[in-house]
N, C-alpha and C positions, 0 to 999 in steps of 0.2 A: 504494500500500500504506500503511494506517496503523501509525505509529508505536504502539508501547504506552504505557498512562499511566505516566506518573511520580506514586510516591506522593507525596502533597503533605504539605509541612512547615512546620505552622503557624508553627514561629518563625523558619522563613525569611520571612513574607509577615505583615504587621500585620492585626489584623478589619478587610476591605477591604468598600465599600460600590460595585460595581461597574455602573455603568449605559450599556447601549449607545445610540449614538446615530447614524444615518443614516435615510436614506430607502429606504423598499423597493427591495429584490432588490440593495442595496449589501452582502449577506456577512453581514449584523448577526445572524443565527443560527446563520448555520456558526461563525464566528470564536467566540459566547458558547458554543456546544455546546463545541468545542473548549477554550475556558477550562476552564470547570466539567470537565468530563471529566477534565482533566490536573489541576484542582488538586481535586477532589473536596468541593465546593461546587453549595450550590443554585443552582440556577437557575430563575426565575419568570417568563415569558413573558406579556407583557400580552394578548398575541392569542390565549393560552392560554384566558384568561380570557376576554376580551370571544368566543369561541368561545360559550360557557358563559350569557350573560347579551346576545345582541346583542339578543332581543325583551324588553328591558325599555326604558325610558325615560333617556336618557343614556346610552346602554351603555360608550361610552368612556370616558367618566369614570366610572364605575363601575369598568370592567375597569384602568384604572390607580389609584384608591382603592385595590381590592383587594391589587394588586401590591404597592403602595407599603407597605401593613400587613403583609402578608407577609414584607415584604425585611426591615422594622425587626423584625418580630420575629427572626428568622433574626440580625440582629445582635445583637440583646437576648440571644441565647442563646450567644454566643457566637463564632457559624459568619459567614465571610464569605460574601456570595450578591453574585449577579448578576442584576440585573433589568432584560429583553430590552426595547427597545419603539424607538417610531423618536425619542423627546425629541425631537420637531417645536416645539415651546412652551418658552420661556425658564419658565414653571412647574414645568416639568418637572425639569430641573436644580436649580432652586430646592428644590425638596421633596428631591429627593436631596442636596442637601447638608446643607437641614436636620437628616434622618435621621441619615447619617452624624454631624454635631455632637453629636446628641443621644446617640448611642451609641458617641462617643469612637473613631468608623472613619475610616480612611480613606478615601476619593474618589476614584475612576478612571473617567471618563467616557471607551469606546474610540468612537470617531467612525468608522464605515465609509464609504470614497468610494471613486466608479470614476470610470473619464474616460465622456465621455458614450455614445460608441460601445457600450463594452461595457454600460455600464448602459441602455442602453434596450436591445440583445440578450439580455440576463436578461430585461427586462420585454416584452417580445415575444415570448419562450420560457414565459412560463408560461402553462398553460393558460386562455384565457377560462371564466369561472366559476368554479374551481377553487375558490373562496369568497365567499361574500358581501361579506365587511370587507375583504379585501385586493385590491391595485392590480395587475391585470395590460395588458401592454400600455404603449407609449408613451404614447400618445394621452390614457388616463387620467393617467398617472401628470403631463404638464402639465397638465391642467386642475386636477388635485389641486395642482400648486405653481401658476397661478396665485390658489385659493384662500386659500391660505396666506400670498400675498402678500411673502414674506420671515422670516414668525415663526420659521424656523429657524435666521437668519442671527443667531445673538445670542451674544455675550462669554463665554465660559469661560477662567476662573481657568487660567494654564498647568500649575498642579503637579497641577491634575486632569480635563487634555487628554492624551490620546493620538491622534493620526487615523493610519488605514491604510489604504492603499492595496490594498484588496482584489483587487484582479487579481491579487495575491501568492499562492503556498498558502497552504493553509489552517494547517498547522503550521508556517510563516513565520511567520504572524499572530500565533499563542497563543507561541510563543518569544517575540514582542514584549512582548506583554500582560506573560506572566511576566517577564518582564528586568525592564519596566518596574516592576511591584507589589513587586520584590523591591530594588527600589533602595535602600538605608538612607538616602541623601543626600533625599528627595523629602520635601516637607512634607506633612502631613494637612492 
């Protein structure tokens, strides 16, 4: 059963520049729906996007441009947002912090992890096909990190790391997220 939202109180929580970060079927949508939800903030999906634009030329990097302009404006107006995506690329963090800098936000990078068992039974459970852009299946989702090579394993700043254990519920998770954005002690 889900819990009801709690109104969100902005001067509990500073203009927060939120960005998720794991590897597919780690939770990183449930957990960011469940944020936004409870604190009643956008949320901007990069697979939203690259949905919208994957027969163009670069579509990934397009569909994270997008996001990325989106998110700063949503700060620029004042509203903290959350912007979904797997920040596989140390760029990627990079530009969110820039952003946030530039609009005087805070930094919350939530990290979703499973132990391996369960995460390759997510990714074994979703339907083959089910999209063109995203990862179903074990078998893809290693050839995808050998790809990758390790570009995911790269250094984030502690006071704007969170990692969770997504085998947890899901309102476990977003109580985390919020405890943690509501900290007074945490630096921007």
């Amino acid at each position: 059963m889900s819990r009801p939202c709690r109104p969100h109180n902005p001067a509990a929580m500073p203009l927060t520049l939120i960005a998720t970060k794991g590897h597919p079927a780690t939770g990183k949508s449930a957990v960011a729906r469940g944020v936004a939800q409870r604190l009643h903030i956008p949320l901007i999906d990069k697979d939203d996007i690259k949905d919208h634009v994957l027969g163009l030329p670069q579509a990934n990097d397009l569909a994270y441009a997008v996001m990325w302009q989106i998110a700063e404006t949503q700060l620029a107006l004042g509203l903290s947002v959350l912007a979904v995506s797997p920040l596989s690329y140390p760029v990627g963090y990079e530009t969110a912090a820039r952003i946030a800098a530039r609009q005087r936000a805070k930094l919350l990078v939530v990290e979703t992890i499973l132990d391996e068992a369960e995460w390759r039974r997510r990714l074994d459970a979703r339907t083959p096909g089910y999209s063109s852009h995203k990862i179903s299946g074990w078998a893809a989702m290693q050839e995808m990190l050998r790809q990758y090579d390790g570009c995911w394993q790269y250094p984030i700043a502690a006071e704007h790391h969170l990692v969770l254990d997504a085998a947890q519920p899901v309102n476990t998770l977003v109580d985390a997220v919020v405890e943690r954005l509501t900290q007074k002690d945490v630096r921007a």
